[in-house]
PyMOL Python script that loads the backbone (N, CA, C, O; Angstrom):
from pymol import cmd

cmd.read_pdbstr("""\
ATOM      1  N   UNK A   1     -23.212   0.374 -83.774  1.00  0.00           N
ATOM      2  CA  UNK A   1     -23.735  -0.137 -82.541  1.00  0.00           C
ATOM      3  C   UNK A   1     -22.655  -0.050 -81.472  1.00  0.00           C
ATOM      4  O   UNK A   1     -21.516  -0.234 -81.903  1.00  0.00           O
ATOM      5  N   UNK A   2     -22.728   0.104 -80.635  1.00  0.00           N
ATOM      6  CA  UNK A   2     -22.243   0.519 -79.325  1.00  0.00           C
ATOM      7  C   UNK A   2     -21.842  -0.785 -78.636  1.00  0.00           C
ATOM      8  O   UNK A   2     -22.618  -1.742 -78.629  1.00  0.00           O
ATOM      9  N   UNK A   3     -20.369  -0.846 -77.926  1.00  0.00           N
ATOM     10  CA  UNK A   3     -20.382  -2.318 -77.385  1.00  0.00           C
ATOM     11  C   UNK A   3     -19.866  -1.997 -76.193  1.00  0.00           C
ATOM     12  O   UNK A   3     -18.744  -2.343 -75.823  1.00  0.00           O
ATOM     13  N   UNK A   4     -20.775  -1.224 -75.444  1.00  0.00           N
ATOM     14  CA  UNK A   4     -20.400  -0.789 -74.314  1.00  0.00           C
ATOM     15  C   UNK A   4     -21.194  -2.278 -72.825  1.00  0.00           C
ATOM     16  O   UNK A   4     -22.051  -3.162 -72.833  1.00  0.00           O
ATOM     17  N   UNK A   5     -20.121  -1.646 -71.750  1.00  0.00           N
ATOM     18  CA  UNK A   5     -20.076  -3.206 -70.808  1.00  0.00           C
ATOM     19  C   UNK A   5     -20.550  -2.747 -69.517  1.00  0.00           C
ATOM     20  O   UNK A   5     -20.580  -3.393 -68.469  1.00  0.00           O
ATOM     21  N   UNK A   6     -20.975  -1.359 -69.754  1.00  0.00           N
ATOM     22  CA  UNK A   6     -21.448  -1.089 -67.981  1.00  0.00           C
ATOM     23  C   UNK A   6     -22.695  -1.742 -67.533  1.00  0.00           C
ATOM     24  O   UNK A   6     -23.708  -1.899 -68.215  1.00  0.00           O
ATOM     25  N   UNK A   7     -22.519  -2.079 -66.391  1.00  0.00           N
ATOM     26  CA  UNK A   7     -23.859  -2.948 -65.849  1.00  0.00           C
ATOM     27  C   UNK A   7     -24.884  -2.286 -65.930  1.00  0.00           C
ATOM     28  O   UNK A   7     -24.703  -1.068 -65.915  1.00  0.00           O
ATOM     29  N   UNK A   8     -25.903  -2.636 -66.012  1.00  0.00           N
ATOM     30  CA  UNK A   8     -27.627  -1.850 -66.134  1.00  0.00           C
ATOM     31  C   UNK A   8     -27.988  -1.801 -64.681  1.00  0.00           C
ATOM     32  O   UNK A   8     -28.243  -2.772 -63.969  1.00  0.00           O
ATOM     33  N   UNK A   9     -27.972  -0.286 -64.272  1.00  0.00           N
ATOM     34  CA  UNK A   9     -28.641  -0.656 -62.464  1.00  0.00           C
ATOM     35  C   UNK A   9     -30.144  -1.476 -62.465  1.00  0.00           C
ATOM     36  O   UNK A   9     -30.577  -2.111 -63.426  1.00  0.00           O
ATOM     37  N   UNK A  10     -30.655  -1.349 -61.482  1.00  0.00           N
ATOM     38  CA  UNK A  10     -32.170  -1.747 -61.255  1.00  0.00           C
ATOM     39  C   UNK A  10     -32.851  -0.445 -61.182  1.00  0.00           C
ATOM     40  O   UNK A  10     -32.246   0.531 -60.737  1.00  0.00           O
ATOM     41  N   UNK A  11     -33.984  -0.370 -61.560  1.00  0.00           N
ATOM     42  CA  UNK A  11     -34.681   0.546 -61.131  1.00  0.00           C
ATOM     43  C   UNK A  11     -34.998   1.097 -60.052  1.00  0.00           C
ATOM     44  O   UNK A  11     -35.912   0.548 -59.435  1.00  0.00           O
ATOM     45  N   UNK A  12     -34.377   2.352 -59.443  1.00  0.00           N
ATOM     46  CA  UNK A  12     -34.736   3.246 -58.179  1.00  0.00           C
ATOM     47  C   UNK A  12     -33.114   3.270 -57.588  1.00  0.00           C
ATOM     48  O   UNK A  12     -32.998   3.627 -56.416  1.00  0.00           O
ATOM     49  N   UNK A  13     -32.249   3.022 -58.106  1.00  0.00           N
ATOM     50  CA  UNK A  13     -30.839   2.672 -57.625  1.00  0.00           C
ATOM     51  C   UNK A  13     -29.885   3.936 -58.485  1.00  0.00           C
ATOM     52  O   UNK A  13     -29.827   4.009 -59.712  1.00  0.00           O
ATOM     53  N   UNK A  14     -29.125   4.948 -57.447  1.00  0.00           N
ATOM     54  CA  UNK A  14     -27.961   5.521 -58.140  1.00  0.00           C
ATOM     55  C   UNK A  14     -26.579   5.080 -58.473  1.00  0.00           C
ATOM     56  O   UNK A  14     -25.911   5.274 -59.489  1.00  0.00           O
ATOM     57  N   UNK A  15     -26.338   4.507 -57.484  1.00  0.00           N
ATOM     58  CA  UNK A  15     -24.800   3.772 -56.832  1.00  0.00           C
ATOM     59  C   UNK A  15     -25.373   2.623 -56.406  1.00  0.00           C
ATOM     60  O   UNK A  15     -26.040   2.924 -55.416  1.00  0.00           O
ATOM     61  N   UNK A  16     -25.502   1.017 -56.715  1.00  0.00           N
ATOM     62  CA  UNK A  16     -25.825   0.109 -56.263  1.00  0.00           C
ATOM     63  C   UNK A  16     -24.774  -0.481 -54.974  1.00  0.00           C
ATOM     64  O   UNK A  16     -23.547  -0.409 -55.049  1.00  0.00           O
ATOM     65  N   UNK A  17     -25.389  -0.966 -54.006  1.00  0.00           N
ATOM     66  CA  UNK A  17     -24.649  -1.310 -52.786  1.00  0.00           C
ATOM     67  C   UNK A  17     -22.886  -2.419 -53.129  1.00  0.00           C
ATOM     68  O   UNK A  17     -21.880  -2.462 -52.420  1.00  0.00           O
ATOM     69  N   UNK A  18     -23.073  -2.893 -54.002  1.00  0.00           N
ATOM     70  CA  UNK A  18     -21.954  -3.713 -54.413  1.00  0.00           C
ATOM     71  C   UNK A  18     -20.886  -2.683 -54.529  1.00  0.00           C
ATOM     72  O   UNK A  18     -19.705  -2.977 -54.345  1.00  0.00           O
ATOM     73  N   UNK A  19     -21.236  -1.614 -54.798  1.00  0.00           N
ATOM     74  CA  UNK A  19     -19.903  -0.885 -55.848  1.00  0.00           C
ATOM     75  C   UNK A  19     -19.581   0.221 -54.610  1.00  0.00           C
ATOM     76  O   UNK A  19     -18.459   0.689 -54.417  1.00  0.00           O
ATOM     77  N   UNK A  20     -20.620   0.508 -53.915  1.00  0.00           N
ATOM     78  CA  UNK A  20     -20.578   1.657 -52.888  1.00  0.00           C
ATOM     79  C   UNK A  20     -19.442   0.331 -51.565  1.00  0.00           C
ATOM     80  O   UNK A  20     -18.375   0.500 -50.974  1.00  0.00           O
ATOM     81  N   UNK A  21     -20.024  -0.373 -51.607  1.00  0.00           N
ATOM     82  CA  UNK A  21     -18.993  -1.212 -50.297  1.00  0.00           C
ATOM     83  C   UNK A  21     -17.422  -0.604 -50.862  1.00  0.00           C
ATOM     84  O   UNK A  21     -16.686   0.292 -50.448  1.00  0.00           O
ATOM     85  N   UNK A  22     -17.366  -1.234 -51.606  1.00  0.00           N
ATOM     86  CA  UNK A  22     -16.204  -1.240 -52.149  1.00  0.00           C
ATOM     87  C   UNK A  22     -14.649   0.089 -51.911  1.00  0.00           C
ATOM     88  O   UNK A  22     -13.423   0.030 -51.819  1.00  0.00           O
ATOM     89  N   UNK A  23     -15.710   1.126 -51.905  1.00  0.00           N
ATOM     90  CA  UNK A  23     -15.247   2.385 -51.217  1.00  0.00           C
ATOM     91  C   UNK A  23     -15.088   2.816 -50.208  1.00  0.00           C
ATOM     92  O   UNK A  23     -14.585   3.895 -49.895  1.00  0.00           O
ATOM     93  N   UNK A  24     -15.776   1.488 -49.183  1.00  0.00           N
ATOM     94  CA  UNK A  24     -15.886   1.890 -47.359  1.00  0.00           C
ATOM     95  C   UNK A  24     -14.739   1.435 -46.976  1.00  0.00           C
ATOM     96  O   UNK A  24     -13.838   1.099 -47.744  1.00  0.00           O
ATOM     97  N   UNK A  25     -14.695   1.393 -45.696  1.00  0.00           N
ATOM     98  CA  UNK A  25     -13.559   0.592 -44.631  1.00  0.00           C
ATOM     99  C   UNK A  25     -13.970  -0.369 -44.195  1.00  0.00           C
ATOM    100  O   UNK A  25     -15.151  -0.169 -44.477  1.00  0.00           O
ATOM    101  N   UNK A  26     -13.967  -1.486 -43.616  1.00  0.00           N
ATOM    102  CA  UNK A  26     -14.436  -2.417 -43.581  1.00  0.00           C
ATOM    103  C   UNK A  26     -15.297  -2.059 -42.513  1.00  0.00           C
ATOM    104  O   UNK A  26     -15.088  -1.055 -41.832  1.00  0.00           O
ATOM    105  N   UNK A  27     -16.539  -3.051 -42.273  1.00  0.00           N
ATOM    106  CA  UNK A  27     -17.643  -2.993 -41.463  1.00  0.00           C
ATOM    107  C   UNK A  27     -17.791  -3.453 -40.005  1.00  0.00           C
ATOM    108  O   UNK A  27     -18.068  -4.606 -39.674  1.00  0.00           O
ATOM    109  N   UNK A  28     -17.639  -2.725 -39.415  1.00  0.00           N
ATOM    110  CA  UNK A  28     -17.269  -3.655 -37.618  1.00  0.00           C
ATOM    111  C   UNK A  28     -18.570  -4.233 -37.333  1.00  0.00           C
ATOM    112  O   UNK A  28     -18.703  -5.449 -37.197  1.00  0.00           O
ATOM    113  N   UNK A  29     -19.889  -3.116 -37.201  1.00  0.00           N
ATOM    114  CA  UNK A  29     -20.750  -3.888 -36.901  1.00  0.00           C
ATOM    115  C   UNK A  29     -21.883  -4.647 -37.750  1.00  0.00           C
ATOM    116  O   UNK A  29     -21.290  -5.352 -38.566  1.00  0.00           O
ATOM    117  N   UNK A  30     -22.852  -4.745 -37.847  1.00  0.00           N
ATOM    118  CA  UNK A  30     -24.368  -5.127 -39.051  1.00  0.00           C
ATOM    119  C   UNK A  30     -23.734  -4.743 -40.056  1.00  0.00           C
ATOM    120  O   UNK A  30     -23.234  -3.620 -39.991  1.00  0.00           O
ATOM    121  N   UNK A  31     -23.542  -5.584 -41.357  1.00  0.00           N
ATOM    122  CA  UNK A  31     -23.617  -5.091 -42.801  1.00  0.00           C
ATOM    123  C   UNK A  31     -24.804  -4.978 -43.369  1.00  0.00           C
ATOM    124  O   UNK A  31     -25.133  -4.148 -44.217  1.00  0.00           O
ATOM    125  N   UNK A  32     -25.472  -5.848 -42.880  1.00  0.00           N
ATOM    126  CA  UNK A  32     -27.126  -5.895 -43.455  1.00  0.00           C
ATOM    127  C   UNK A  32     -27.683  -4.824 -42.930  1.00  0.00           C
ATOM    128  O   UNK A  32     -28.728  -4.616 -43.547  1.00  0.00           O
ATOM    129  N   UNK A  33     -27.485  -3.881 -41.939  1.00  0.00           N
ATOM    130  CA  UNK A  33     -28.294  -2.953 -41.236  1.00  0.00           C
ATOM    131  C   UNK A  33     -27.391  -1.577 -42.488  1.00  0.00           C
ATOM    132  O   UNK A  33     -27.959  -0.640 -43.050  1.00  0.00           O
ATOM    133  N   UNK A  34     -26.057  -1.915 -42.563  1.00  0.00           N
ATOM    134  CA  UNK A  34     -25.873  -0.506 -43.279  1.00  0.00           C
ATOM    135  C   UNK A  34     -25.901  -0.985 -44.742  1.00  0.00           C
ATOM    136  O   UNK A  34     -25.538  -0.097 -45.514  1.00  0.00           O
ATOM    137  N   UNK A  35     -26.117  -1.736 -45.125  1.00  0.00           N
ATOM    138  CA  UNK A  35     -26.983  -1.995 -46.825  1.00  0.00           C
ATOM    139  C   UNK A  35     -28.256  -1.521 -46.994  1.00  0.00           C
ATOM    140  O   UNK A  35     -28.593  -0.908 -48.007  1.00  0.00           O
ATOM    141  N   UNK A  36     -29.419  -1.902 -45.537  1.00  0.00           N
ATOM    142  CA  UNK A  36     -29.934  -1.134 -45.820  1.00  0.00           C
ATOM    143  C   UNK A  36     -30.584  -0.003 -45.782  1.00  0.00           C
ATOM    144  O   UNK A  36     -31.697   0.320 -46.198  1.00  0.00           O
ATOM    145  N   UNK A  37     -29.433   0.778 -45.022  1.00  0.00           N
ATOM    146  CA  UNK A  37     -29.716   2.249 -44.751  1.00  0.00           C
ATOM    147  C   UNK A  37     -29.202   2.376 -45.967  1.00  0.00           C
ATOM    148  O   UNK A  37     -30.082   2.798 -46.717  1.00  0.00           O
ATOM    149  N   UNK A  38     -28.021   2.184 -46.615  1.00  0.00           N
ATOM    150  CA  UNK A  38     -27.694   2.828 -48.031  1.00  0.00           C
ATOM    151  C   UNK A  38     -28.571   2.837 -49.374  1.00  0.00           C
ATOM    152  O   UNK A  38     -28.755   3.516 -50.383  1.00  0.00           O
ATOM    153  N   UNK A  39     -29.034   1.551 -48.696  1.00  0.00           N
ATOM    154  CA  UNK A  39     -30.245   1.318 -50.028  1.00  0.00           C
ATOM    155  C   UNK A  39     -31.527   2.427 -50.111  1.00  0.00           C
ATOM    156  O   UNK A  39     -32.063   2.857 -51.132  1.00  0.00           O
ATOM    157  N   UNK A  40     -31.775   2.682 -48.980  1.00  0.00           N
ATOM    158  CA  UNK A  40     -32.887   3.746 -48.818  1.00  0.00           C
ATOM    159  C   UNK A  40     -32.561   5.023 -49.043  1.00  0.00           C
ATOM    160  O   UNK A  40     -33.331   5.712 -49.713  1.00  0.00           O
ATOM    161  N   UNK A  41     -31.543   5.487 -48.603  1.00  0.00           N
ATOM    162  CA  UNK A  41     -30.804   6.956 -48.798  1.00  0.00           C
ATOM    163  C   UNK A  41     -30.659   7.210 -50.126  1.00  0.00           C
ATOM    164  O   UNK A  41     -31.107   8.266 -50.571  1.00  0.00           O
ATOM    165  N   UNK A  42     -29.715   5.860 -51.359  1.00  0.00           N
ATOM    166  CA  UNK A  42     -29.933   5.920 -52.631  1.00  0.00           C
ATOM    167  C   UNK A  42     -31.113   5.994 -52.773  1.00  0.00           C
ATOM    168  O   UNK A  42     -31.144   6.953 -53.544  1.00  0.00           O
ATOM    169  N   UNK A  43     -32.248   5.689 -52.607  1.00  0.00           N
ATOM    170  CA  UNK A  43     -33.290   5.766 -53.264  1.00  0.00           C
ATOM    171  C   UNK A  43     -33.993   7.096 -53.337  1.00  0.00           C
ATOM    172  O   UNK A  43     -34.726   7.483 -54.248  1.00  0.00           O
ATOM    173  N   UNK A  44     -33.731   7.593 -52.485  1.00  0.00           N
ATOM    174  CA  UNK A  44     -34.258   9.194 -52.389  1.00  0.00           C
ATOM    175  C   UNK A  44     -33.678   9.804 -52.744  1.00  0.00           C
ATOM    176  O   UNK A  44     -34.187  10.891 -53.015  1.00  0.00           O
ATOM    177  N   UNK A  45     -32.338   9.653 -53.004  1.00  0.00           N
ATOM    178  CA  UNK A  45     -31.836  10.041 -54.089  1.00  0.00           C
ATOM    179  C   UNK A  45     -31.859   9.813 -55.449  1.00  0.00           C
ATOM    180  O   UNK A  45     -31.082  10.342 -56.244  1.00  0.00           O
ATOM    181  N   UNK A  46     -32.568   9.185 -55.677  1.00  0.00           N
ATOM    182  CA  UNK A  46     -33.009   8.542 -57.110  1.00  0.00           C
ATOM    183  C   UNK A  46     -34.493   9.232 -57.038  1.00  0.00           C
ATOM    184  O   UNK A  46     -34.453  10.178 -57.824  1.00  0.00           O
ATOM    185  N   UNK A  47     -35.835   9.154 -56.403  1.00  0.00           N
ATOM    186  CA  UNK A  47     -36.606   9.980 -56.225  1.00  0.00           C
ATOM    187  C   UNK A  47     -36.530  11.212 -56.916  1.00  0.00           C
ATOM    188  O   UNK A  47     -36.977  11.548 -58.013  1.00  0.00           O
ATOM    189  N   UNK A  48     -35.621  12.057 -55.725  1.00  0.00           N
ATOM    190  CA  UNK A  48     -35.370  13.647 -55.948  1.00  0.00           C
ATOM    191  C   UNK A  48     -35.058  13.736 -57.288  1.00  0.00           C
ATOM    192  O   UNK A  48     -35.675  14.448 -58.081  1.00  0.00           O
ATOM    193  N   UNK A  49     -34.292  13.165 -57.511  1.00  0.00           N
ATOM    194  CA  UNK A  49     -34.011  13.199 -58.958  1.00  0.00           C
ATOM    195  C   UNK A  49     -34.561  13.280 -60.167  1.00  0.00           C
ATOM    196  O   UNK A  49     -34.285  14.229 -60.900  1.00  0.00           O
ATOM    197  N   UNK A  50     -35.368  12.355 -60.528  1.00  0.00           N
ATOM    198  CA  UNK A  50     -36.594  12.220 -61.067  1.00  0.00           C
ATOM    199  C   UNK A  50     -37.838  13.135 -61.160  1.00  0.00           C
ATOM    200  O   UNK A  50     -38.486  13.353 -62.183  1.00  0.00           O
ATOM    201  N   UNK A  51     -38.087  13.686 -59.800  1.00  0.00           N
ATOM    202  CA  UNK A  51     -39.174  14.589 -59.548  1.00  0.00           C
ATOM    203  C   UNK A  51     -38.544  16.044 -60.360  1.00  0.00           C
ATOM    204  O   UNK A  51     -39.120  16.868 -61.072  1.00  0.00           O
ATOM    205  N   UNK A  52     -37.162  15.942 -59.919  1.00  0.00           N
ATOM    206  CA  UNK A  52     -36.573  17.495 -60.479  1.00  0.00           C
ATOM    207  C   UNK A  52     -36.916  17.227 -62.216  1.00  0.00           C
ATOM    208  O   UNK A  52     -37.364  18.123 -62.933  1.00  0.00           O
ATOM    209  N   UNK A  53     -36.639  15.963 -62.658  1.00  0.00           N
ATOM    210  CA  UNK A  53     -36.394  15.591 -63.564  1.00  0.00           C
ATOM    211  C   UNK A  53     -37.881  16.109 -64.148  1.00  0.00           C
ATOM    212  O   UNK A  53     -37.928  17.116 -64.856  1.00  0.00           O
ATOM    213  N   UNK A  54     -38.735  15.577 -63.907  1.00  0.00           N
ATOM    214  CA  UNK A  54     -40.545  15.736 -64.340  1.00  0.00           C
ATOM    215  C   UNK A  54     -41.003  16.670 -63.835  1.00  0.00           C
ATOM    216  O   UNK A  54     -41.991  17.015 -64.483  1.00  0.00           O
ATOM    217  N   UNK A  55     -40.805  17.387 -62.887  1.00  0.00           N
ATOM    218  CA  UNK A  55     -41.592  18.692 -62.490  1.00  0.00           C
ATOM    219  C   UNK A  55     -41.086  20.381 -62.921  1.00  0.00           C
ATOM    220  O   UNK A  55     -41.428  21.494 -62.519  1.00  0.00           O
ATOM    221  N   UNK A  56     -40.077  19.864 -63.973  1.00  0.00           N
ATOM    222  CA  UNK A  56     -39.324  21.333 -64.439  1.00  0.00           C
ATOM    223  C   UNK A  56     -39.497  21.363 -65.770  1.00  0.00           C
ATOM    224  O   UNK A  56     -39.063  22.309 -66.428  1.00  0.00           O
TER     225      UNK A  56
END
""", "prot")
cmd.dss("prot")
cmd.show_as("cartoon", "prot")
cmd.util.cbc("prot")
cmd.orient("prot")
């Protein structure tokens, strides 16, 4: 059995917003406005993915 510790994303998520901040510079203006542009952009990227995934 496997005793592995990586977090389980949520469903529709590549890079969850916690882990992606983490890599920015800090935020001058809205954080909530660019969470959730990131959140949506991941998601279509999670989409595309999937579709490539089932339609090939």
């Amino acid at each position: 059995m496997s005793d592995n510790k990586e977090p389980k994303l949520r469903p529709g998520v590549c890079i969850p917003w916690e882990e992606k901040i983490k890599e920015l510079p800090p935020i001058c203006g809205d954080e909530e406005l660019v969470r959730r542009k990131w959140e949506d952009i991941d998601q279509l990227a999670y989409i595309y993915i999937w579709h490539c995934l089932v339609s090939f």
